[in-house]
N, C-alpha and C positions, 0 to 999 in steps of 0.2 A: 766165706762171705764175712765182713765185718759187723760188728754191731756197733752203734752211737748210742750214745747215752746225754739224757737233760741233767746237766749240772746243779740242775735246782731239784728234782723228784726221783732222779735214777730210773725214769723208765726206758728202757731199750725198744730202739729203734733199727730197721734194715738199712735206714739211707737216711743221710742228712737232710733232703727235703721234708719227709714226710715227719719229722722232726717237727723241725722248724715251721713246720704249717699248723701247727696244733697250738693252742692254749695253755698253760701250768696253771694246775693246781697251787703251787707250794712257789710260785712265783712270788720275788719281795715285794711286788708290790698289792699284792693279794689274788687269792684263789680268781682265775680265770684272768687276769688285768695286765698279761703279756705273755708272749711266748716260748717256748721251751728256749733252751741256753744251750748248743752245744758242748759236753764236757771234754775238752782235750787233751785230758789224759789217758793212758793206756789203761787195758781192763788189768785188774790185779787181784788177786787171794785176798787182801786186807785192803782198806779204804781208813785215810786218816782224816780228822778234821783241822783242816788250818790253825782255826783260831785254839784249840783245847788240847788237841793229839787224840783225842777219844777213837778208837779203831773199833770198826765194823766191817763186817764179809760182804755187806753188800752196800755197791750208792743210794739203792731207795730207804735202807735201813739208816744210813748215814744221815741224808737230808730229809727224813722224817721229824729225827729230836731237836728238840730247843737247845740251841747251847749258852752255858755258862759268861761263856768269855767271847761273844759275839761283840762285833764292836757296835755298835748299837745297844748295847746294854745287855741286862742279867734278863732272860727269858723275853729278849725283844729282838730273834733271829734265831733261824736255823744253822745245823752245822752247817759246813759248806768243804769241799774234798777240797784236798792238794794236791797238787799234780803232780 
């Protein structure tokens, strides 16, 4: 069975519906203010972040930290995974 994951909080999902029905916390445009993101990249050992390279074992860990080099500025955006 696959899993899905939200591109914006990493939390795993059974089915892309049940996904995409739910709210994000860690949504850009604030906690609860849209819906998960489907991430469509494959699941992997290490997760990088686009904008910084910063590597983590996992997507919740990954889109948890503020990054540096966000384009929105310095501490005004989370990482966000590469696919």
């Amino acid at each position: 069975m696959a899993n899905y994951y939200c591109e914006y909080c990493g939390t795993k999902y059974s089915s892309v519906s049940s996904l995409t029905s739910g709210t994000c916390n860690r949504h850009p445009n604030g906690a609860g203010k849209g819906k998960h993101k489907l991430y469509e990249g494959s699941e992997k050992s290490q997760y990088v972040c686009k904008y910084c390279g910063t590597k983590y074992s996992s997507l919740s860990s990954l889109t948890s930290g503020t990054c540096n080099r966000h384009p929105n500025g310095v501490g005004k955006g989370k990482h966000a995974p590469a696919l």
